[in-house]
mmCIF file of the N, C-alpha and C atoms, coordinates in Angstrom:
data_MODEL
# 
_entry.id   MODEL 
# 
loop_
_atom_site.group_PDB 
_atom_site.id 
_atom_site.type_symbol 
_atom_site.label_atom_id 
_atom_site.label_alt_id 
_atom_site.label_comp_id 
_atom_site.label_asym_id 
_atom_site.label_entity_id 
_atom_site.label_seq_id 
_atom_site.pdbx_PDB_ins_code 
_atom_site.Cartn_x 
_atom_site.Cartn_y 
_atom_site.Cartn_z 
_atom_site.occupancy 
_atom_site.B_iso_or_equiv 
_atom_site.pdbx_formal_charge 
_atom_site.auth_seq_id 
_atom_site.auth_comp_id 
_atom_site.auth_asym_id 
_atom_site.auth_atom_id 
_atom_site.pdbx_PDB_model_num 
ATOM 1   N N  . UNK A 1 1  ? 109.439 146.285 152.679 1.00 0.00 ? 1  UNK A N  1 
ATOM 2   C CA . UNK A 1 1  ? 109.249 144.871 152.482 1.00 0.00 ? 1  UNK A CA 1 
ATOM 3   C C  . UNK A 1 1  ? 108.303 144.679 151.307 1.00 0.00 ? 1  UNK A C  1 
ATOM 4   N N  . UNK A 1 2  ? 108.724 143.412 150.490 1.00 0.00 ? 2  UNK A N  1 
ATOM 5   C CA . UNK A 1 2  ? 107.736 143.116 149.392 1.00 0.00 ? 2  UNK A CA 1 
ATOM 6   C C  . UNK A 1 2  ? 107.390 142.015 149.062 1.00 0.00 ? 2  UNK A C  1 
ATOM 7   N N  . UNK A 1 3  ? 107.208 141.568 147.870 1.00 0.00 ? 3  UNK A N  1 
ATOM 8   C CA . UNK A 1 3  ? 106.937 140.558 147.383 1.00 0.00 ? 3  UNK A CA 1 
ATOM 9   C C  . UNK A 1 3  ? 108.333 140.277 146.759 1.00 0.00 ? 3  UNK A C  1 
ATOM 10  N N  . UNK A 1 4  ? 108.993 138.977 146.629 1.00 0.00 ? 4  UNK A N  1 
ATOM 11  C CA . UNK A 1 4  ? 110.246 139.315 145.796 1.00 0.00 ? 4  UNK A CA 1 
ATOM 12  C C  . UNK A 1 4  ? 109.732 138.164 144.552 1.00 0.00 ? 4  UNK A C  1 
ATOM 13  N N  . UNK A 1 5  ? 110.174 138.148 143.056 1.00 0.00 ? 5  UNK A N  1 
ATOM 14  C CA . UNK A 1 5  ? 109.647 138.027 141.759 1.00 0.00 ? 5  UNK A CA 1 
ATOM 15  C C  . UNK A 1 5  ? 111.708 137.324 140.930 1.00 0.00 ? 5  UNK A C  1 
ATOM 16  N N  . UNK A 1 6  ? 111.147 135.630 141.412 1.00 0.00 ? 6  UNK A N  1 
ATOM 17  C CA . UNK A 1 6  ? 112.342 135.122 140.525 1.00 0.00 ? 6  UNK A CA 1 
ATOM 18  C C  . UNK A 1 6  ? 111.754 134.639 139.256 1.00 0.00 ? 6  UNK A C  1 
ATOM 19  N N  . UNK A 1 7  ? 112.193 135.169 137.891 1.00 0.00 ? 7  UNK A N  1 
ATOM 20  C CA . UNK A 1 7  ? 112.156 134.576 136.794 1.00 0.00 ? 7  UNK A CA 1 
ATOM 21  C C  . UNK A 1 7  ? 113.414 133.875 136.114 1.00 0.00 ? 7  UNK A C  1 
ATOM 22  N N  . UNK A 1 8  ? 113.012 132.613 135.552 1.00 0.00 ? 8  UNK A N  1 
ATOM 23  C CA . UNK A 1 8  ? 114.530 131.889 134.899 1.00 0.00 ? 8  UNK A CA 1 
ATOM 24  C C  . UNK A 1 8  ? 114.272 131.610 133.800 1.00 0.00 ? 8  UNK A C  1 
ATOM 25  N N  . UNK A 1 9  ? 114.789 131.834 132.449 1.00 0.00 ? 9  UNK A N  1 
ATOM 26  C CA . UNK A 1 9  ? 114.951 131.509 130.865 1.00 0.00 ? 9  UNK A CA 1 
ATOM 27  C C  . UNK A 1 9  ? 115.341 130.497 130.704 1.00 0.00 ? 9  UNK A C  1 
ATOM 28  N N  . UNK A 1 10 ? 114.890 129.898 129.889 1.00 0.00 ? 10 UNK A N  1 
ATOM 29  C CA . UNK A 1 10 ? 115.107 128.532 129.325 1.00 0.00 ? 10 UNK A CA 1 
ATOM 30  C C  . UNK A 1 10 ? 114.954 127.970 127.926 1.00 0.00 ? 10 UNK A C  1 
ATOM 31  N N  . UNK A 1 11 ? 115.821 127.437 127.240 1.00 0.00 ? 11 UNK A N  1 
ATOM 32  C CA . UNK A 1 11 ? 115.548 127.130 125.820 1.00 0.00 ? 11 UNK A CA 1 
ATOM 33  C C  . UNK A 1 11 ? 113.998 126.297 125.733 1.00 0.00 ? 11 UNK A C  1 
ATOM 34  N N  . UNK A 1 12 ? 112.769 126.037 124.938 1.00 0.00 ? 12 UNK A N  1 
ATOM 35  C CA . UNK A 1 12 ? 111.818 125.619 124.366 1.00 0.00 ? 12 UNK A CA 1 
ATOM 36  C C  . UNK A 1 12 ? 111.953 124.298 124.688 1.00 0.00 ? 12 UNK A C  1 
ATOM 37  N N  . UNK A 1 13 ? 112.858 123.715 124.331 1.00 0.00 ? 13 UNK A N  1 
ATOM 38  C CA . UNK A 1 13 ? 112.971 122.202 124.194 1.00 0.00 ? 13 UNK A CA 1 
ATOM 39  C C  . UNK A 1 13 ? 113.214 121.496 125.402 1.00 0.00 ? 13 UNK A C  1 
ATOM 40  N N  . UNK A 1 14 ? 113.522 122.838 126.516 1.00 0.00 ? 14 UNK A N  1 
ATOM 41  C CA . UNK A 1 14 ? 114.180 122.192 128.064 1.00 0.00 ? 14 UNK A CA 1 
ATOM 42  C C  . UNK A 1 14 ? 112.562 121.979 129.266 1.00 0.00 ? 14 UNK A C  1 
ATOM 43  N N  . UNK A 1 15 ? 111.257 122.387 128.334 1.00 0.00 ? 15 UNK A N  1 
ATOM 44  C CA . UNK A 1 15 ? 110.446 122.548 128.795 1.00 0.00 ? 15 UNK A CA 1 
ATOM 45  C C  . UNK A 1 15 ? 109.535 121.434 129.639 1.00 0.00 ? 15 UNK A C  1 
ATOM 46  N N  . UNK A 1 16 ? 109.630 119.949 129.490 1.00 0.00 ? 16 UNK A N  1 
ATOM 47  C CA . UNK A 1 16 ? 109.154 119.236 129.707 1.00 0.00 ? 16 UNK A CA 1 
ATOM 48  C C  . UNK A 1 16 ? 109.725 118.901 131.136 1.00 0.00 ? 16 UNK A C  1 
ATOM 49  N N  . UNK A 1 17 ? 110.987 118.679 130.889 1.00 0.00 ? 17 UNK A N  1 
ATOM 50  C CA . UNK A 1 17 ? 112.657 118.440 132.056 1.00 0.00 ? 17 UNK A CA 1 
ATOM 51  C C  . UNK A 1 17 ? 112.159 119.506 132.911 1.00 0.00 ? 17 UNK A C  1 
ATOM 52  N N  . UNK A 1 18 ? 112.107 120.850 132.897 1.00 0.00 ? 18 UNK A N  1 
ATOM 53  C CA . UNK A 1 18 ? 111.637 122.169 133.917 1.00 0.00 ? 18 UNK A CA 1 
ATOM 54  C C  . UNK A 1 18 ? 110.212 121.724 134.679 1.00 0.00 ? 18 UNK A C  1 
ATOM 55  N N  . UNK A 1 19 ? 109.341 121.007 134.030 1.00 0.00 ? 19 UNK A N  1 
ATOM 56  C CA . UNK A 1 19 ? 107.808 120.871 134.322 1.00 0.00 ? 19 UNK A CA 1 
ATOM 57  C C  . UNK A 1 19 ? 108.262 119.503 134.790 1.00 0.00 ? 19 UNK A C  1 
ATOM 58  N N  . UNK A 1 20 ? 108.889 118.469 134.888 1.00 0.00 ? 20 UNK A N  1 
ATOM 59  C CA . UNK A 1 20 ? 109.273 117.550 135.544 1.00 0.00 ? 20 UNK A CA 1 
ATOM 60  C C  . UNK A 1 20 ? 109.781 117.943 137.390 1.00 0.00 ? 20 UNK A C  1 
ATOM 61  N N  . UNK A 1 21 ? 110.701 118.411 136.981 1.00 0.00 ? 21 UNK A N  1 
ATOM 62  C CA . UNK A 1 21 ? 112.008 118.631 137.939 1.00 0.00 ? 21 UNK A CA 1 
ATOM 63  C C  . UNK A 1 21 ? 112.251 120.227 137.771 1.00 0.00 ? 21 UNK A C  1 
ATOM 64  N N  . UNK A 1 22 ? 111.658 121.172 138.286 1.00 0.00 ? 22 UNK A N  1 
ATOM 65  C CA . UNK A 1 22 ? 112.183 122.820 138.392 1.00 0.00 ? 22 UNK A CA 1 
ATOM 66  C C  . UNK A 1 22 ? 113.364 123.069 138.564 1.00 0.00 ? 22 UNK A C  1 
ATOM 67  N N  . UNK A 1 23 ? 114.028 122.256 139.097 1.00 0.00 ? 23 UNK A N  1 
ATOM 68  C CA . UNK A 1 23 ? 115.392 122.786 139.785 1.00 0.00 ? 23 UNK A CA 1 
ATOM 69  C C  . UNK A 1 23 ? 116.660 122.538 139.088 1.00 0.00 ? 23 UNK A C  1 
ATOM 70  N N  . UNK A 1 24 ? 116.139 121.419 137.239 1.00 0.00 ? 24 UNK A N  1 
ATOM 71  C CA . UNK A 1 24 ? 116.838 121.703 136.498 1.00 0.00 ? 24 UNK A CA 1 
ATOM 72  C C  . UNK A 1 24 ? 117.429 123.061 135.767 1.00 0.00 ? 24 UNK A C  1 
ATOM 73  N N  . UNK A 1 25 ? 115.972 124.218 135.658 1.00 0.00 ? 25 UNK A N  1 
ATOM 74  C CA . UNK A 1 25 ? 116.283 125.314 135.105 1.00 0.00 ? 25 UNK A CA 1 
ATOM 75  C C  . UNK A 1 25 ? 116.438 126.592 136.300 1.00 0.00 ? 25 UNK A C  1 
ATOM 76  N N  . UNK A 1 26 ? 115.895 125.998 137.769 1.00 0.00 ? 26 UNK A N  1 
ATOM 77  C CA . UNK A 1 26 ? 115.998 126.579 138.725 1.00 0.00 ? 26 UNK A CA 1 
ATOM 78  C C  . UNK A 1 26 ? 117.256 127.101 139.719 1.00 0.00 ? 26 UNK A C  1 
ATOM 79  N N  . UNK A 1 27 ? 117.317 128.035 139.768 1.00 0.00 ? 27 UNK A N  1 
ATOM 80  C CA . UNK A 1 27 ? 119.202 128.289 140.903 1.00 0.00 ? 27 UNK A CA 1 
ATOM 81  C C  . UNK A 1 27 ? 118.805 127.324 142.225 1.00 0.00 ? 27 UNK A C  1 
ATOM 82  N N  . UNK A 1 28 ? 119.689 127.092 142.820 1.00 0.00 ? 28 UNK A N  1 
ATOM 83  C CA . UNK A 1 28 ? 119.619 126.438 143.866 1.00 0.00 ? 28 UNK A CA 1 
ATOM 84  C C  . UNK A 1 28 ? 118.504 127.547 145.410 1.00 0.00 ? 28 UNK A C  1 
ATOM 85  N N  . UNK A 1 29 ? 119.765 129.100 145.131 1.00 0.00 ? 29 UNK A N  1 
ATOM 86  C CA . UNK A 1 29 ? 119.476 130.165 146.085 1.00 0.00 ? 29 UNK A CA 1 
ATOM 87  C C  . UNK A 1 29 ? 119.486 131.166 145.005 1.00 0.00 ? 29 UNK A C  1 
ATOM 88  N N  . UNK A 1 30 ? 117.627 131.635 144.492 1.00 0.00 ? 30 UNK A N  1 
ATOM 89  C CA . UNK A 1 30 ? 117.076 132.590 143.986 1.00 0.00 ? 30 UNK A CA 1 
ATOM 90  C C  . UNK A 1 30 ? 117.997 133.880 144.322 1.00 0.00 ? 30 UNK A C  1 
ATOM 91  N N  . UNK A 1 31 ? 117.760 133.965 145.472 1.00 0.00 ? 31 UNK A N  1 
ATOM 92  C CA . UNK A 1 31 ? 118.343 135.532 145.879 1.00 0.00 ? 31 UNK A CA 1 
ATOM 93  C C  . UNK A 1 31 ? 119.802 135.604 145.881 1.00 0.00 ? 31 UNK A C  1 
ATOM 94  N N  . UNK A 1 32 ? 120.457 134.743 146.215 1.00 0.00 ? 32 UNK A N  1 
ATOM 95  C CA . UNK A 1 32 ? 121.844 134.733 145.657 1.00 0.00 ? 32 UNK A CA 1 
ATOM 96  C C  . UNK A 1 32 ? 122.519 134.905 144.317 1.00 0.00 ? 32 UNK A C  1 
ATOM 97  N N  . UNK A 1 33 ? 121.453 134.140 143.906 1.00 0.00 ? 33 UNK A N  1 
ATOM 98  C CA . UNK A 1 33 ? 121.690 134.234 142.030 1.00 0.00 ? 33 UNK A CA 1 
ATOM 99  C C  . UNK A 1 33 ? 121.488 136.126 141.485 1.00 0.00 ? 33 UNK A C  1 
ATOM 100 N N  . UNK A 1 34 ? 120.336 136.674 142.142 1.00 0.00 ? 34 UNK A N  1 
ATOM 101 C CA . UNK A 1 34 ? 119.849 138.060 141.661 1.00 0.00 ? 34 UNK A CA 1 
ATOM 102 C C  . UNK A 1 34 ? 120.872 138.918 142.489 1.00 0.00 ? 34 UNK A C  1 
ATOM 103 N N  . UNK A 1 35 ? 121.699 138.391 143.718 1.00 0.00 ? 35 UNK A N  1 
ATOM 104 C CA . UNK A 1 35 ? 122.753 139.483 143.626 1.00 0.00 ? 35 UNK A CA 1 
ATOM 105 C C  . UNK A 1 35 ? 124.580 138.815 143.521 1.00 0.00 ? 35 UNK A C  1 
ATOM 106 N N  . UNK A 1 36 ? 124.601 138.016 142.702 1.00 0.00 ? 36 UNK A N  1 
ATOM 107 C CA . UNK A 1 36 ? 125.699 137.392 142.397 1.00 0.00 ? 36 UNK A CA 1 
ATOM 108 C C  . UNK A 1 36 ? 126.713 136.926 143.323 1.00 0.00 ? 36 UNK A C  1 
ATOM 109 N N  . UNK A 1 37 ? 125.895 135.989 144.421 1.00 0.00 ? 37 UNK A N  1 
ATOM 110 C CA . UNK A 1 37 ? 126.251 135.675 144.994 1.00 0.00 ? 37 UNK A CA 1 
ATOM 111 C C  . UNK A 1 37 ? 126.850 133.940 145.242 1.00 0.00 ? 37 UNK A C  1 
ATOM 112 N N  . UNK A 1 38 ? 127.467 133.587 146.020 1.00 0.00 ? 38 UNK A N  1 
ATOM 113 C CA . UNK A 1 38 ? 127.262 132.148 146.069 1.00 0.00 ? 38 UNK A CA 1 
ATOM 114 C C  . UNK A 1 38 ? 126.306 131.634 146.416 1.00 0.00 ? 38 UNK A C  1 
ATOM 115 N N  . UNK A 1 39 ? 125.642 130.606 146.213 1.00 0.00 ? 39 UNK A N  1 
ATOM 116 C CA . UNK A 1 39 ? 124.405 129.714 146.909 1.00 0.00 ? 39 UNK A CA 1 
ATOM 117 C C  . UNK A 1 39 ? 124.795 129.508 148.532 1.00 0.00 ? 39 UNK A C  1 
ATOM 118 N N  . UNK A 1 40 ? 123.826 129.674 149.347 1.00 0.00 ? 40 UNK A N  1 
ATOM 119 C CA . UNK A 1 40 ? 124.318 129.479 150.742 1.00 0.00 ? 40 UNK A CA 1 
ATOM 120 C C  . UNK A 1 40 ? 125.118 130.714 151.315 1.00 0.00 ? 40 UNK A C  1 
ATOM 121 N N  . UNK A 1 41 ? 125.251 131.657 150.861 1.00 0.00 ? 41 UNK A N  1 
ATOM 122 C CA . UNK A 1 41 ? 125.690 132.960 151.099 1.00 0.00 ? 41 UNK A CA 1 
ATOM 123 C C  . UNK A 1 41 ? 125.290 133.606 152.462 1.00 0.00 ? 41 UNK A C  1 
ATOM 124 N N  . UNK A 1 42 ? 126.718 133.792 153.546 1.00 0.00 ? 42 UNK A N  1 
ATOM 125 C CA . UNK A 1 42 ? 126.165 133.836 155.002 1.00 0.00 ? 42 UNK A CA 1 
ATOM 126 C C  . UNK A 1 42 ? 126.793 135.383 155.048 1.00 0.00 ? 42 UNK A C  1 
ATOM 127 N N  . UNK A 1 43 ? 128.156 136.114 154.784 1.00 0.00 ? 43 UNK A N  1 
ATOM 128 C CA . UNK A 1 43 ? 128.492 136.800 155.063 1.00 0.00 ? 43 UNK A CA 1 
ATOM 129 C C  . UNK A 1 43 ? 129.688 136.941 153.686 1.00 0.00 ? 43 UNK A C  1 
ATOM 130 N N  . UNK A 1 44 ? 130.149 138.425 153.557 1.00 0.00 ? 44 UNK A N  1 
ATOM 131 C CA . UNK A 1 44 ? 131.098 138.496 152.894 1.00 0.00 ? 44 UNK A CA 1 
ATOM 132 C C  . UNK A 1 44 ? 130.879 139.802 152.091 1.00 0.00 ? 44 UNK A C  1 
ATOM 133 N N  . UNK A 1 45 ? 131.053 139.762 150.529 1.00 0.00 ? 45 UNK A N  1 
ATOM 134 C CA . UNK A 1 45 ? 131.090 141.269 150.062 1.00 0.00 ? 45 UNK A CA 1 
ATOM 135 C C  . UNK A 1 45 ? 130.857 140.790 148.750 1.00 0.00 ? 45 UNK A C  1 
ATOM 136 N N  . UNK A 1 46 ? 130.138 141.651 147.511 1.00 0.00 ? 46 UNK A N  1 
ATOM 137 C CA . UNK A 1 46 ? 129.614 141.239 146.354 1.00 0.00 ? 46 UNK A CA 1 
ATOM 138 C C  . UNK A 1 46 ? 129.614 142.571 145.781 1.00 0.00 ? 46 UNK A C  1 
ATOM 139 N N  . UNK A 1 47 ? 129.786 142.011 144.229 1.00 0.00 ? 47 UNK A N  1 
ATOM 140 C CA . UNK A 1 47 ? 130.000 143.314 142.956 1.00 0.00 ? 47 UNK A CA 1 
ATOM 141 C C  . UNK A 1 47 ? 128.536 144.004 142.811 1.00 0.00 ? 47 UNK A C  1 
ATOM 142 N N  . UNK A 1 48 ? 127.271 143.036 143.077 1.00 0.00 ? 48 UNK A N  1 
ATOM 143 C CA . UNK A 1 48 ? 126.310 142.734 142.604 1.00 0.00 ? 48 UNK A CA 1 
ATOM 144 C C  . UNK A 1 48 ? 125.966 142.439 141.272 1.00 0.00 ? 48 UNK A C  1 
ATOM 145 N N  . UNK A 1 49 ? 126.900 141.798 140.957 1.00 0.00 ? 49 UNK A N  1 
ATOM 146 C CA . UNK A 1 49 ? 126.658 141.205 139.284 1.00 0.00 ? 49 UNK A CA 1 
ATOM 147 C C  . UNK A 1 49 ? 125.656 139.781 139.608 1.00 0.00 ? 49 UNK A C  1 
ATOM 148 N N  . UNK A 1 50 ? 124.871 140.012 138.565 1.00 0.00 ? 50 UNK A N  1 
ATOM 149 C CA . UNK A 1 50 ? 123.970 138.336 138.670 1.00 0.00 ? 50 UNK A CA 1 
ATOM 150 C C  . UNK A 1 50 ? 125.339 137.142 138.236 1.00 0.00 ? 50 UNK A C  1 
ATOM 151 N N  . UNK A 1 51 ? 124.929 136.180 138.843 1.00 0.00 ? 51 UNK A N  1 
ATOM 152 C CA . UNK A 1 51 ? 125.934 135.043 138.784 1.00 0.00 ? 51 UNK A CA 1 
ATOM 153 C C  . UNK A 1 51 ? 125.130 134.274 137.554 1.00 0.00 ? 51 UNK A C  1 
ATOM 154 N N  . UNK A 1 52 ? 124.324 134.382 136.980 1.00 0.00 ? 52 UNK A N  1 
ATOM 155 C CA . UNK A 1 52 ? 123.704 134.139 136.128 1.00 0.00 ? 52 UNK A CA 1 
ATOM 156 C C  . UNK A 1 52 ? 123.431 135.287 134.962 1.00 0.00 ? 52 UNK A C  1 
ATOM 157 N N  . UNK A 1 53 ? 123.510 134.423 133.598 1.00 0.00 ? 53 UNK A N  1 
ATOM 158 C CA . UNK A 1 53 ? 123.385 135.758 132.714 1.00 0.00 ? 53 UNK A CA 1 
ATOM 159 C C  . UNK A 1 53 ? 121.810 136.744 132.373 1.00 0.00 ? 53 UNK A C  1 
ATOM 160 N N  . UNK A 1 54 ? 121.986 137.892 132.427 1.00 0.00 ? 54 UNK A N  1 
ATOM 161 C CA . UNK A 1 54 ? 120.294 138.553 132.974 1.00 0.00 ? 54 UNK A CA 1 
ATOM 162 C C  . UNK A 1 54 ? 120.087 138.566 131.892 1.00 0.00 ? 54 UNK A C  1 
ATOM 163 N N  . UNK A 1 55 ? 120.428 138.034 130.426 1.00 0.00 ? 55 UNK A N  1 
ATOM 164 C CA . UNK A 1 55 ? 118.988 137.166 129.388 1.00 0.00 ? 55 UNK A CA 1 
ATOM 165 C C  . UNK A 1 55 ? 118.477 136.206 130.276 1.00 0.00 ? 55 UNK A C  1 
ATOM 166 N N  . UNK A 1 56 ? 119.193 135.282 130.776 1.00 0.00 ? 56 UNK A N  1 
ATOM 167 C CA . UNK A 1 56 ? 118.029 134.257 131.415 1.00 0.00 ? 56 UNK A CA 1 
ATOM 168 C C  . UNK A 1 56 ? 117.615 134.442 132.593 1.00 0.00 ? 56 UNK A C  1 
ATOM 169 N N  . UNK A 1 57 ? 117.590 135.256 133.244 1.00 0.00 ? 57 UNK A N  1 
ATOM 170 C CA . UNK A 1 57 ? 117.146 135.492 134.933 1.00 0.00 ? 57 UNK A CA 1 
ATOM 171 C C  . UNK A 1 57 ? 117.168 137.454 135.428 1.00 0.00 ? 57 UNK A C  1 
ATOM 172 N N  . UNK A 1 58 ? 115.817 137.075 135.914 1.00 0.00 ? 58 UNK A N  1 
ATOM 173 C CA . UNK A 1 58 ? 115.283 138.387 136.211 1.00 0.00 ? 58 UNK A CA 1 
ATOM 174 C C  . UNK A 1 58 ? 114.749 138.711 137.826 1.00 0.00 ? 58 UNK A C  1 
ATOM 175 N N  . UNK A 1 59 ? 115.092 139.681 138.648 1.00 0.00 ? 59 UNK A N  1 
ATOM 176 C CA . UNK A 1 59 ? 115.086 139.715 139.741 1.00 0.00 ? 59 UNK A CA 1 
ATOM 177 C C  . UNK A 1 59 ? 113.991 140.686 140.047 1.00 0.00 ? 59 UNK A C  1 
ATOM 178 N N  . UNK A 1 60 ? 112.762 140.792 140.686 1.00 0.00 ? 60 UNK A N  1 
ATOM 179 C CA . UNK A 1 60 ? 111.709 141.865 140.213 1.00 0.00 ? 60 UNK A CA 1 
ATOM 180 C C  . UNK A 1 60 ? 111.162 141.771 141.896 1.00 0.00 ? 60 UNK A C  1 
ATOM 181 N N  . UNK A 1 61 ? 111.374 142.865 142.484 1.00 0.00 ? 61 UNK A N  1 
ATOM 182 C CA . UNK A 1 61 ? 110.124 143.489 143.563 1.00 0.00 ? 61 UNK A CA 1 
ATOM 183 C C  . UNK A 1 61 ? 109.146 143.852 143.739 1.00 0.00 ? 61 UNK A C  1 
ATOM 184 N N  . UNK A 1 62 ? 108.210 143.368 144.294 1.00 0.00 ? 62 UNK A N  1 
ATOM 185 C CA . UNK A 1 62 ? 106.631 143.816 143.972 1.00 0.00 ? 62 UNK A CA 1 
ATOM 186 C C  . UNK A 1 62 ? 105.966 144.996 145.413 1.00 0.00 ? 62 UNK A C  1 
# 
C-alpha cells in the first residue's frame, strides 16, 4: 500500500480555468485514467494503456 501521485499537463494559458475549476484539466476517475480505463470502472479487462496521452498525465506511487 502507498501513497498514489496523479499528475495532469496542461497548456500555460489553460492556467487560470485549472485554478478556477480543477476538473477542467482534471480526469473525472484519476485511477482509471492511469490504467486506461473507463471512468466508473467496476469490472471487466484492460490493455493498460493510459486513456489519456502520458505527455500530459503521470501515474506515480509513493
Amino acid at each position: 500500500m502507498g501513497i498514489r501521485y496523479y499528475a495532469y499537463a496542461f497548456d500555460s494559458d489553460q492556467t487560470e480555468k485549472a485554478l478556477v475549476d480543477p476538473h477542467t484539466v482534471i480526469g473525472f476517475d484519476p485511477f482509471a485514467d492511469a490504467l486506461g480505463l473507463e471512468p466508473g470502472f467496476a469490472q471487466g479487462v484492460t490493455d493498460f494503456r493510459q486513456s489519456l496521452p502520458e505527455r500530459g498525465f503521470a501515474y506515480m506511487i509513493g
